[in-house]
C-alpha positions in Angstrom: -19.6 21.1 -1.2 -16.1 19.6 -2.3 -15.4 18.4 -5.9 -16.1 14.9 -4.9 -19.7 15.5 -3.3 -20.6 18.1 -6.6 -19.5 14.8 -9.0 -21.4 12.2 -7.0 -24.2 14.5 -7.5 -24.0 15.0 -11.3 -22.6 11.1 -11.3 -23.7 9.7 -14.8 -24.6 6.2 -15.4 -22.3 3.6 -14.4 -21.1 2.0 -17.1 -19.3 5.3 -18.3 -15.6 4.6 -17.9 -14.5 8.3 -17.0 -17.5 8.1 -13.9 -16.1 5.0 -13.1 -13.1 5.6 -12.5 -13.9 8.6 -10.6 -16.1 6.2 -8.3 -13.1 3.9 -7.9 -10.8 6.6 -7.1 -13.4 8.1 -4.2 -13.8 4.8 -2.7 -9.9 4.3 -2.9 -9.4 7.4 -0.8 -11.5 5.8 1.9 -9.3 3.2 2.3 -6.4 5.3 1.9 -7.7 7.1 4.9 -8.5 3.9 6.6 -5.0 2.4 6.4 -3.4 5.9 7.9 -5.7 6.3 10.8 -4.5 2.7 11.6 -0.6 4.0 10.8 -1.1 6.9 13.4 -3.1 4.9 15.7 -1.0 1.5 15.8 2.1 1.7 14.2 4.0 4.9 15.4 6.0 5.4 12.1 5.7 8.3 9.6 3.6 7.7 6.4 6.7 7.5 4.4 8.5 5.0 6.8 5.4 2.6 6.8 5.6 2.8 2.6 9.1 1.8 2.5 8.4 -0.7 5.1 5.8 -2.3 3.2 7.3 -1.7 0.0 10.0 -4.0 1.8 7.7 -6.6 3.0 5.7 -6.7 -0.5 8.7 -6.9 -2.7 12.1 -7.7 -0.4 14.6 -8.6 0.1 16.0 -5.5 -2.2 18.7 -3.7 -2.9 18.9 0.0 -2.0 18.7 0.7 -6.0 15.6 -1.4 -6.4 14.0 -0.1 -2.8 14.4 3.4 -4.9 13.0 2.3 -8.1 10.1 1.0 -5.9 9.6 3.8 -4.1 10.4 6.2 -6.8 13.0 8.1 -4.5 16.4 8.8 -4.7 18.7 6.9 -3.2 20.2 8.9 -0.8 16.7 9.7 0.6 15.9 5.6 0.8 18.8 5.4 2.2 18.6 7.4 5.1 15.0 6.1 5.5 16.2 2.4 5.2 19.0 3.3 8.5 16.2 4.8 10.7 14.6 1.5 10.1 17.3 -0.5 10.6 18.2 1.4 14.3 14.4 0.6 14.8 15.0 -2.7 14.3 12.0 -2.4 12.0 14.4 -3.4 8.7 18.2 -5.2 8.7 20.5 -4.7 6.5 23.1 -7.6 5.5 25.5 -8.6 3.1 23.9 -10.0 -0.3 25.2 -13.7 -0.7 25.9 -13.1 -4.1 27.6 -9.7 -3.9 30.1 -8.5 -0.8 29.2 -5.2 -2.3 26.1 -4.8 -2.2 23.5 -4.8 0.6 20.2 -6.5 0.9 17.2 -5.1 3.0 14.7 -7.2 4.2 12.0 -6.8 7.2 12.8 -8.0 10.8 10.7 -9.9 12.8 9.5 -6.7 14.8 9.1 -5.2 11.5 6.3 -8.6 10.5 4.7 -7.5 13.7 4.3 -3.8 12.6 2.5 -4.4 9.9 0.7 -7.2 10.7 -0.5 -4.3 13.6 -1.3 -1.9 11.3 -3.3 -4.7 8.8 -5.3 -6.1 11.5 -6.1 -2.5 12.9 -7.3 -1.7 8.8 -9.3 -5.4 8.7 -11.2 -4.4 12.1 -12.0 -0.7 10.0 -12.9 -2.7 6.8 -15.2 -5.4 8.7 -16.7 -2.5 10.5 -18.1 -0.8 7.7 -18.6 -4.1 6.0 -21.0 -5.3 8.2 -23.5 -2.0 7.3 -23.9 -4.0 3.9 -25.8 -6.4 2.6 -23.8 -9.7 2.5 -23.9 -10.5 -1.3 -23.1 -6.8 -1.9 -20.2 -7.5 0.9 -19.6 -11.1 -1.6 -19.5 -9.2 -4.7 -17.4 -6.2 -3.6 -14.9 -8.5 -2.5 -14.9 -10.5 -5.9 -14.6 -7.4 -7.7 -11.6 -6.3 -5.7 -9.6 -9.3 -7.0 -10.5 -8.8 -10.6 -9.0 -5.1 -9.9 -6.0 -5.9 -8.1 -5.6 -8.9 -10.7 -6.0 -6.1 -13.7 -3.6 -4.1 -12.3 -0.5 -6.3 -11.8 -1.1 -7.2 -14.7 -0.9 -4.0 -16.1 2.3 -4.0 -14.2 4.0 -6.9 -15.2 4.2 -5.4 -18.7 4.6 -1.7 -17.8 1.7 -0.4 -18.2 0.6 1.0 -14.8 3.5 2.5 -12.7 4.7 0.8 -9.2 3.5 -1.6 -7.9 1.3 -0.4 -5.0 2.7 -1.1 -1.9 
């Protein structure tokens, strides 16, 4: 039995914040796991390509610094991942219109199609495992995912959190 199947059978009730969390971070994995058996089966780039091209496509155009900061690398390791990307033709690299020194990254148009790959390869997952639920549980799942997502920029927007997750 792994650590997650010995909690879930000692789980305590669920309005205790500690099992909660633990709950929310079990369920998280499955989608984790979800998004990089799409990855491996539909987008043909590395785990840590597909972060800094989403990373990209969430936040971009970026600088190198920022792209860093986001991915909380150096930047001589984003930078070597941003040129494989760019000879992909995945990301492009140009001149910043306010700044002949500095470079902006932003996703290509084969890059859009990546992804959108990749997230209609996780929806078809999702919906799959959706549809063994009731449909108000499928309703109120969904509702709560906002509120999280909504909870957690928030706590990003003031620091709170981390990264942004990409």
């Amino acid at each position: 039995m792994n650590t997650d199947e010995a909690h879930d059978a000692t789980a305590g009730p669920l309005d205790d914040p500690a099992d909660a969390a633990w709950r929310v971070e079990a369920a998280s994995l499955v989608l984790v796991e979800m998004t990089l058996n799409a990855a491996a089966e539909y987008s043909g780039l590395s785990v840590i390509q597909l972060r800094v091209l989403l990373a990209v496509d969430r936040h971009g155009p970026l600088n190198l610094s920022a792209l860093a900061t986001h991915l909380t690398m150096s930047i001589s390791a984003t930078g070597r991942l941003v040129t494989r990307l760019d000879a992909a033709g995945l990301l492009t690299r140009l001149l910043a219109s306010h700044s002949r020194r500095e470079v902006s990254i932003d996703v290509t148009s084969l890059g859009h199609q990546a992804i959108e790959r990749l997230r209609a390869a996780r929806r078809r997952h999702i919906a799959a495992a959706l549809t063994r639920l009731p449909p108000a549980t499928q309703q109120t799942l969904a509702r709560t995912l906002l509120e999280f997502t909504a909870a957690v920029q928030a706590g990003n927007s003031c620091g709170g959190i981390g990264p942004a997750v990409t």
